[in-house]
TORPA-4810 file (N, C-alpha, C, O; in nm, 3 decimals):
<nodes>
NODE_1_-2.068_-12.894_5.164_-2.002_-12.764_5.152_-2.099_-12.667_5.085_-2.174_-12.707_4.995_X
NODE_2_-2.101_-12.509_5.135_-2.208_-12.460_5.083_-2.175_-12.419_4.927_-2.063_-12.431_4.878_X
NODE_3_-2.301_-12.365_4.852_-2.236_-12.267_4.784_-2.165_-12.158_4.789_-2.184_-12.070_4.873_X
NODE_4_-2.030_-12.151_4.652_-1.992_-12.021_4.679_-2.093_-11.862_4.660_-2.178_-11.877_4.572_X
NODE_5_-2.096_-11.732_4.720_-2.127_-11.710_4.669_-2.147_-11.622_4.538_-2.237_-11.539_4.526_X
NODE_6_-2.041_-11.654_4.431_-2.000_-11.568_4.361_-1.864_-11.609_4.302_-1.781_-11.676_4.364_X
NODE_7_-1.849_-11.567_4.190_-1.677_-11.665_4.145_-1.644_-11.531_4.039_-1.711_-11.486_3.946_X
NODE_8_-1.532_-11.494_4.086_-1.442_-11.368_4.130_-1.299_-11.452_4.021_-1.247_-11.563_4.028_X
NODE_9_-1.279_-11.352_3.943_-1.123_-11.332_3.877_-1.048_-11.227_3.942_-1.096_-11.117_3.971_X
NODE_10_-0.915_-11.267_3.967_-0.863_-11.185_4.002_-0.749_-11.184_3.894_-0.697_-11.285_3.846_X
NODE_11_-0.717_-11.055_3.862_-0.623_-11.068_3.711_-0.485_-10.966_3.750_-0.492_-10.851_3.709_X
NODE_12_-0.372_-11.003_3.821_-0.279_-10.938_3.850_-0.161_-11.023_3.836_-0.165_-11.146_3.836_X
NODE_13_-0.021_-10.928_3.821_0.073_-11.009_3.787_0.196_-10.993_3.893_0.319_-11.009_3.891_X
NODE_14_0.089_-10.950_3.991_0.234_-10.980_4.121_0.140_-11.128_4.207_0.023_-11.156_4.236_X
NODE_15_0.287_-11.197_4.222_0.226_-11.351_4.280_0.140_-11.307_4.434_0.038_-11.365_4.472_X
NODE_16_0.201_-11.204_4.499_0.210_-11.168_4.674_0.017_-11.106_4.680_-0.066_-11.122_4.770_X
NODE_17_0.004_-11.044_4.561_-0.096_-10.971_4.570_-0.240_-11.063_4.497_-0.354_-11.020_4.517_X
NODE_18_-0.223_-11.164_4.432_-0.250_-11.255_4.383_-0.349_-11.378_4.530_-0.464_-11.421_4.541_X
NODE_19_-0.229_-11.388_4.608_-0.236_-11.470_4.713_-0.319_-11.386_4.817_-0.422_-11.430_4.868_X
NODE_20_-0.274_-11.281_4.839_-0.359_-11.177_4.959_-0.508_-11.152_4.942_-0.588_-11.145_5.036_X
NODE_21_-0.538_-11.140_4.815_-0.677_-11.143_4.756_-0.779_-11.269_4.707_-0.894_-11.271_4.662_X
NODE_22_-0.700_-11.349_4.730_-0.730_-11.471_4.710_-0.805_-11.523_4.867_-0.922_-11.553_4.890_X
NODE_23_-0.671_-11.517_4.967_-0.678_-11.549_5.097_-0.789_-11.438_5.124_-0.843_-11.499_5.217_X
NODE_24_-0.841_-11.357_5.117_-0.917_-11.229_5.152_-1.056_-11.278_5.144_-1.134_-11.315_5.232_X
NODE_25_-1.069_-11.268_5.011_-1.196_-11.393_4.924_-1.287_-11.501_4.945_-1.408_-11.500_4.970_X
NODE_26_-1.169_-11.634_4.922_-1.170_-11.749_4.951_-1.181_-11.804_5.069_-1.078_-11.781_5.133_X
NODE_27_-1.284_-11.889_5.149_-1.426_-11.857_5.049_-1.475_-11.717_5.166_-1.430_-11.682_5.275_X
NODE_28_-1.582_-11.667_5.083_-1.692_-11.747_5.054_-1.750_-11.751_4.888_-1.847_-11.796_4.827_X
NODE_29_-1.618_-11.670_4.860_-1.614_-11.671_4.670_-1.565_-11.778_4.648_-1.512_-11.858_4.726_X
NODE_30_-1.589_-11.787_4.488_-1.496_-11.918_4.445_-1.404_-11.811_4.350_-1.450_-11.730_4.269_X
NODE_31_-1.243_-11.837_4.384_-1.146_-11.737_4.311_-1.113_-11.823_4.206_-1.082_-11.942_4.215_X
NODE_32_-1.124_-11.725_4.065_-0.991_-11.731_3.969_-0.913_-11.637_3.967_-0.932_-11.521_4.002_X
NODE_33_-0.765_-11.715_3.900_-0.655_-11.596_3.905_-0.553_-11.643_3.787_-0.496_-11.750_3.764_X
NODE_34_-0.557_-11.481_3.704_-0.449_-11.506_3.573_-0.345_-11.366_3.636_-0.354_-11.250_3.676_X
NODE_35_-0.250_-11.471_3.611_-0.122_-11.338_3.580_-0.103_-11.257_3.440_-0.027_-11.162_3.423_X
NODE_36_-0.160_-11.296_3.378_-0.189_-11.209_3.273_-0.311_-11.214_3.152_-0.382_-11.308_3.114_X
NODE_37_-0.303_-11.088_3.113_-0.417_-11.070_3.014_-0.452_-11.180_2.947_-0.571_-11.206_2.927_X
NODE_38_-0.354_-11.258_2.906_-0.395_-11.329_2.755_-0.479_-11.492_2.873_-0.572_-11.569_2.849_X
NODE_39_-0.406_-11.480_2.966_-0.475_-11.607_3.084_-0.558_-11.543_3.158_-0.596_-11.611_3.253_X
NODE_40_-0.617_-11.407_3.150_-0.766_-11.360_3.181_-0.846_-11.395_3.080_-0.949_-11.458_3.102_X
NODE_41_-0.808_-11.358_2.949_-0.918_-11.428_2.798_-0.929_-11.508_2.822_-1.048_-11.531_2.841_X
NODE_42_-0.829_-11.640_2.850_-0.853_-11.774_2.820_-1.030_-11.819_2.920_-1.121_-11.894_2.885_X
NODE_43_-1.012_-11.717_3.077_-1.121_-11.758_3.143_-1.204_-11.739_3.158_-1.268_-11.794_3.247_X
NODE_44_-1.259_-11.635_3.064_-1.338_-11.510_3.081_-1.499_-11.612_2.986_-1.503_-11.652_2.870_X
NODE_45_-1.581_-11.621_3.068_-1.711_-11.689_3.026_-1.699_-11.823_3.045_-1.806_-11.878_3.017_X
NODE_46_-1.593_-11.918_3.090_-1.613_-12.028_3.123_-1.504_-12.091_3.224_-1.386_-12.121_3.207_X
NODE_47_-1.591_-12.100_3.340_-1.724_-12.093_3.398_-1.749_-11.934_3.378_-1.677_-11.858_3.314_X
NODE_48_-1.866_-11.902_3.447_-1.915_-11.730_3.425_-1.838_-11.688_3.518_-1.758_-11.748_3.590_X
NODE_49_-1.868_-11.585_3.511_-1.767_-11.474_3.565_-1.899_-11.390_3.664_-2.000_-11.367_3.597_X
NODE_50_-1.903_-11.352_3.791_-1.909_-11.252_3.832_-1.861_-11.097_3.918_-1.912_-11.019_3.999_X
NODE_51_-1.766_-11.109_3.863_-1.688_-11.005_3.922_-1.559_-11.036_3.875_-1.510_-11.148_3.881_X
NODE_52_-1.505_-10.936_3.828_-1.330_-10.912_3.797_-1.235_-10.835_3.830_-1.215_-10.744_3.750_X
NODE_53_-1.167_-10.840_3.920_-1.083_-10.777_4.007_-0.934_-10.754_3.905_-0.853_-10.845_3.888_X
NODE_54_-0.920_-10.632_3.852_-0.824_-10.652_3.767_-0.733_-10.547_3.751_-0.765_-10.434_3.715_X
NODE_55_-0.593_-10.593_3.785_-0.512_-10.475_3.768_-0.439_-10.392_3.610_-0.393_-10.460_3.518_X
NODE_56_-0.441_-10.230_3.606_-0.421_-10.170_3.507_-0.255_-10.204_3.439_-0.212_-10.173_3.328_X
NODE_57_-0.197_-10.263_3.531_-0.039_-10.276_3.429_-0.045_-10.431_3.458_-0.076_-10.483_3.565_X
NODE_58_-0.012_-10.489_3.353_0.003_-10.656_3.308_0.182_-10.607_3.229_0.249_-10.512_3.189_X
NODE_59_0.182_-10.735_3.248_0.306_-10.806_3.172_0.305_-10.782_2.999_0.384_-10.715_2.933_X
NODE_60_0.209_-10.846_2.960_0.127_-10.882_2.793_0.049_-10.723_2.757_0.086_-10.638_2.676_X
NODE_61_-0.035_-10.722_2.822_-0.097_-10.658_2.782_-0.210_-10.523_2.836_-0.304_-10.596_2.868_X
NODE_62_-0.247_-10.421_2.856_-0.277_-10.324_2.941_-0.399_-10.405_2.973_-0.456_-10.484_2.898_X
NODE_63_-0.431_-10.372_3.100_-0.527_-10.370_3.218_-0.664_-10.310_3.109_-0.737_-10.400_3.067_X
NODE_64_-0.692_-10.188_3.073_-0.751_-10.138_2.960_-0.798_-10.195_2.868_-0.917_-10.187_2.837_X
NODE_65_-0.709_-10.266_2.806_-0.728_-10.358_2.687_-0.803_-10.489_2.716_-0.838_-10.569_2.629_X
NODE_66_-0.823_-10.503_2.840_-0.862_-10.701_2.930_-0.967_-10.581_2.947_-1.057_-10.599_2.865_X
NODE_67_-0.989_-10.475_3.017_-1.138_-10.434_3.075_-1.193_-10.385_2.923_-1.309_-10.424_2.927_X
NODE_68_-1.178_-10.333_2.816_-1.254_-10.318_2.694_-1.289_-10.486_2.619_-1.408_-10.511_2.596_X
NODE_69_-1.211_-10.566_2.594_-1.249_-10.705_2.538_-1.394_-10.746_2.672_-1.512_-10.760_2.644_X
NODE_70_-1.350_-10.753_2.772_-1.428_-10.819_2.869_-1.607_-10.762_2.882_-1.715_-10.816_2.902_X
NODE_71_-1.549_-10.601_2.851_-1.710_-10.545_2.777_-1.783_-10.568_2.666_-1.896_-10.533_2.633_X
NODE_72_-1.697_-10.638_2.610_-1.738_-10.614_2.457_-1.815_-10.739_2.445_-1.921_-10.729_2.383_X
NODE_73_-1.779_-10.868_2.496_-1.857_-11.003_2.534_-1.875_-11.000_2.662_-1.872_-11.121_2.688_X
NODE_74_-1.889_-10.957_2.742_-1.937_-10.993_2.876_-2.000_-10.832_2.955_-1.954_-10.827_3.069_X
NODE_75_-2.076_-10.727_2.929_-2.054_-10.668_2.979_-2.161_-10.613_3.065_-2.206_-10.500_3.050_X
NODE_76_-2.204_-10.707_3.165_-2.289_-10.747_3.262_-2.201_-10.775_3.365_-2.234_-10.725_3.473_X
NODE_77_-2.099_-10.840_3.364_-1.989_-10.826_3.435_-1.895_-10.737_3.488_-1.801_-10.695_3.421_X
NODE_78_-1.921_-10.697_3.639_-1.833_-10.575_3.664_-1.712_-10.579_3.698_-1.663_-10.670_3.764_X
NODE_79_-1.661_-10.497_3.663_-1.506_-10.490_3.649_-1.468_-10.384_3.780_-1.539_-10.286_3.805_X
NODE_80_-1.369_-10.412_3.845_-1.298_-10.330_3.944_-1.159_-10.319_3.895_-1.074_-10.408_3.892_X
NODE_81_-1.146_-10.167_3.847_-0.937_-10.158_3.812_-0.907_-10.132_3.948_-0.966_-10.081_4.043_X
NODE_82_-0.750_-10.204_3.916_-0.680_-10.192_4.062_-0.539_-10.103_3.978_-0.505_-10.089_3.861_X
NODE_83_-0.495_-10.064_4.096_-0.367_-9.943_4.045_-0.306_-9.910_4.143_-0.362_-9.883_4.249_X
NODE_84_-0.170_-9.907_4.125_-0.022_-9.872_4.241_0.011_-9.709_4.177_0.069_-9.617_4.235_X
NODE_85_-0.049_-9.713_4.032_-0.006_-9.636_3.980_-0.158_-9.514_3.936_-0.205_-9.486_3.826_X
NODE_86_-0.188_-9.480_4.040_-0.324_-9.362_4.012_-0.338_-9.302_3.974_-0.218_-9.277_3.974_X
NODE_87_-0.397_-9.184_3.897_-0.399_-9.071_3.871_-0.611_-9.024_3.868_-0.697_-9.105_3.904_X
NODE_88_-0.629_-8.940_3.839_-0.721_-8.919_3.797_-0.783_-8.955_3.638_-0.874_-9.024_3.592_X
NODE_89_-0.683_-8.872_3.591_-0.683_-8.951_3.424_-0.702_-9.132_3.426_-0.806_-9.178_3.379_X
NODE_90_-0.597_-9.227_3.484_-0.679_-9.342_3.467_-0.771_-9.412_3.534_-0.794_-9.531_3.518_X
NODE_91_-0.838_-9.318_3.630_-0.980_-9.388_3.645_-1.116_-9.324_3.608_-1.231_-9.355_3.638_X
NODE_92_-1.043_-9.180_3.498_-1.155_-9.151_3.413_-1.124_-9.252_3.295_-1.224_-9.311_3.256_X
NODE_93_-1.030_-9.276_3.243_-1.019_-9.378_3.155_-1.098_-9.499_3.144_-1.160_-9.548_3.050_X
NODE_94_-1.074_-9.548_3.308_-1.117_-9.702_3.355_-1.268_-9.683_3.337_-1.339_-9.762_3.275_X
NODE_95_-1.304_-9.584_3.390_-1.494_-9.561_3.389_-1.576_-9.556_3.267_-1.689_-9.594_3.237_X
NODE_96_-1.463_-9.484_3.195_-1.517_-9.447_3.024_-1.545_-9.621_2.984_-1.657_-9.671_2.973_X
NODE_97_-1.447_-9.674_2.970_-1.415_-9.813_2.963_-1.523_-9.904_2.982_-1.576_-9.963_2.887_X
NODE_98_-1.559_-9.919_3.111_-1.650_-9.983_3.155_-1.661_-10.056_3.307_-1.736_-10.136_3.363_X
NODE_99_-1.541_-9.981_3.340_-1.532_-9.980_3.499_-1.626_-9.985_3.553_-1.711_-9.905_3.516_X
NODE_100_-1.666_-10.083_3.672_-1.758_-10.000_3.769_-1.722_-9.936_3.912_-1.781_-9.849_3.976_X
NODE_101_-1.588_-10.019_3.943_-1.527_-9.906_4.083_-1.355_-9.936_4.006_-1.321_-9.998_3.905_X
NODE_102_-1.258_-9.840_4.139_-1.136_-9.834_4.105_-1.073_-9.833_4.239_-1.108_-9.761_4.332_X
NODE_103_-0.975_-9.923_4.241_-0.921_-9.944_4.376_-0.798_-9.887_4.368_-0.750_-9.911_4.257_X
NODE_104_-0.706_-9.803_4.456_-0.539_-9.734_4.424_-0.460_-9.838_4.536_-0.497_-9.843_4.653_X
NODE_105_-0.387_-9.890_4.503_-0.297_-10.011_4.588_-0.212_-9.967_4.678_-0.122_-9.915_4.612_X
NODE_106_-0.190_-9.959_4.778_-0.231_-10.101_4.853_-0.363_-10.084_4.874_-0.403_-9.968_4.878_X
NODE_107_-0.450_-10.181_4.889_-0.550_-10.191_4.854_-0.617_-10.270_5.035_-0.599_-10.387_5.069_X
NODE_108_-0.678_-10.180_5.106_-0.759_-10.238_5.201_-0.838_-10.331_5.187_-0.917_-10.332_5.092_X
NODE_109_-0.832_-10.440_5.291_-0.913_-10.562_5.231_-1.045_-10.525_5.319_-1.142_-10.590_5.277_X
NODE_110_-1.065_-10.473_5.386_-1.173_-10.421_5.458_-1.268_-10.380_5.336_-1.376_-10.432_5.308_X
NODE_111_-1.205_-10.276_5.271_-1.230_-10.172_5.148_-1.252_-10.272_5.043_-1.370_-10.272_5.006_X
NODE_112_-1.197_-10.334_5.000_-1.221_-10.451_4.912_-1.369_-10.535_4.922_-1.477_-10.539_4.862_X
NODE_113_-1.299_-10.605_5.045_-1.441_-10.619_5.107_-1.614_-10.577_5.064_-1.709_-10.632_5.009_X
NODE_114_-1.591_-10.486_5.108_-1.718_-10.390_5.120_-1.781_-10.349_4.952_-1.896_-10.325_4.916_X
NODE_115_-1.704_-10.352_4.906_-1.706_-10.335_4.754_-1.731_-10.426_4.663_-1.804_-10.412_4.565_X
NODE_116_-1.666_-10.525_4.696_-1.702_-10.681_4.615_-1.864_-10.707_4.694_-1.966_-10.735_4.630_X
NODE_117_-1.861_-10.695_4.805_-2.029_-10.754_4.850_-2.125_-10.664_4.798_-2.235_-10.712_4.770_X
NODE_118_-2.102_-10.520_4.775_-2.156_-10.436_4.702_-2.236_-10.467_4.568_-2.356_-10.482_4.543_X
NODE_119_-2.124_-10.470_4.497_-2.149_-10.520_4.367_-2.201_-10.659_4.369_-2.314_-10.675_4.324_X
NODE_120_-2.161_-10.722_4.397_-2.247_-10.841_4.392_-2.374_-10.901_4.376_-2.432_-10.984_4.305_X
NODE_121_-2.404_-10.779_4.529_-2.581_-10.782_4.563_-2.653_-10.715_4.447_-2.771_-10.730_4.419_X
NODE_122_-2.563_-10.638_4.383_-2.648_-10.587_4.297_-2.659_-10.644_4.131_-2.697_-10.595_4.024_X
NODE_123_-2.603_-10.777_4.178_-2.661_-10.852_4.027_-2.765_-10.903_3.990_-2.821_-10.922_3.882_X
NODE_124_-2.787_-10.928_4.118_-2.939_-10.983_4.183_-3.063_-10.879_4.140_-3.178_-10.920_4.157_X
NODE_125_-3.048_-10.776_4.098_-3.149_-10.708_4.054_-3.128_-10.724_3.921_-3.217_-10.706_3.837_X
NODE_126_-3.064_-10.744_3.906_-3.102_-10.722_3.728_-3.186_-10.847_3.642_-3.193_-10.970_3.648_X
NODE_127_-3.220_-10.781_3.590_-3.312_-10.873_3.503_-3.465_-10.860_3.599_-3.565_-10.915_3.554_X
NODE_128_-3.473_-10.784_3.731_-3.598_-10.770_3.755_-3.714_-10.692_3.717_-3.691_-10.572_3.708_X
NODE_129_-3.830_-10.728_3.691_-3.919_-10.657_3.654_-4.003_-10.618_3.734_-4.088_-10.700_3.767_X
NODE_130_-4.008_-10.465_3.798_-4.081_-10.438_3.892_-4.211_-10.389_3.823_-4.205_-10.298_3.742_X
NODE_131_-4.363_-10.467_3.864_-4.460_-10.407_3.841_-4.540_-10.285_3.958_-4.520_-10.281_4.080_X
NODE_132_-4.617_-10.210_3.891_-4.712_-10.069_3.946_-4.773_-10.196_4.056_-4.753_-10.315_4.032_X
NODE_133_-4.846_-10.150_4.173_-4.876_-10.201_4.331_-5.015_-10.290_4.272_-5.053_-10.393_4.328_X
NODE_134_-5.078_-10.235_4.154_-5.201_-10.278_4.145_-5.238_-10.354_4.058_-5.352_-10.389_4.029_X
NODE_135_-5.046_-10.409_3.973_-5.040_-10.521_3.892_-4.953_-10.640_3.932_-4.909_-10.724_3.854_X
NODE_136_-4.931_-10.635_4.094_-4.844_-10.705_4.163_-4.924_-10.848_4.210_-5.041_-10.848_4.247_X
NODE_137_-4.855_-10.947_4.203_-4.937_-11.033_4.252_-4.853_-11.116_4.375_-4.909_-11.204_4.439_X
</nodes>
């Protein structure tokens, strides 16, 4: 079986939307999934995390509050807020935060899609050190 490539939280507390993003995903990610904040902490760095798919209203505890902790130890890890409930105000919020995109629900899996492979590829740069042409070997 190959590798996955990439292992994806998904942190929402409707079961339907849980499963759709999962099925969307899976594979060629490897999914986690908490219905709520305090079972997003529990997973958050073990195993690693690359990517967190996470919605702004929880049960426990705000969406906000899981994307500020998750920066605060992990914040190499990008975060995507998801929201039924949009405005402009909370995805200037989400960005201040440490957002790196914001999805408004229902949520295209096409759109999803395209966004998770996005981010992804671009973890792969980091930590690179590009040298000048004439210190390249």
């Amino acid at each position: 079986m190959p590798a996955a490539l990439g292992r994806i939280l998904i942190v929402d507390d409707d079961p339907l939307v849980l499963e759709a993003l999962s099925a969307a995903l899976a594979p060629p990610y490897e999914v986690l999934r908490a219905r709520t904040g305090l079972a997003a902490f529990e997973l958050f760095g073990h195993p690693p995390l690359d990517l967190v798919l996470l919605d702004y209203v929880l049960p426990d505890v705000s969406g906000l509050a899981v994307l500020r902790a998750l920066k605060q130890f992990f914040p190499w890890v990008p975060v995507v807020l998801m929201t039924g409930f949009g405005s402009e105000d909370v995805a200037v919020e989400a960005f201040r935060a440490g957002a790196r995109d914001y999805l408004r629900k229902p949520i295209s899996l096409r759109d999803l899609l395209t966004r998770v492979e996005t981010l992804l590829a671009g973890r792969q740069l980091v930590g690179v050190v590009l040298l000048p042409e004439e210190e390249a070997v």
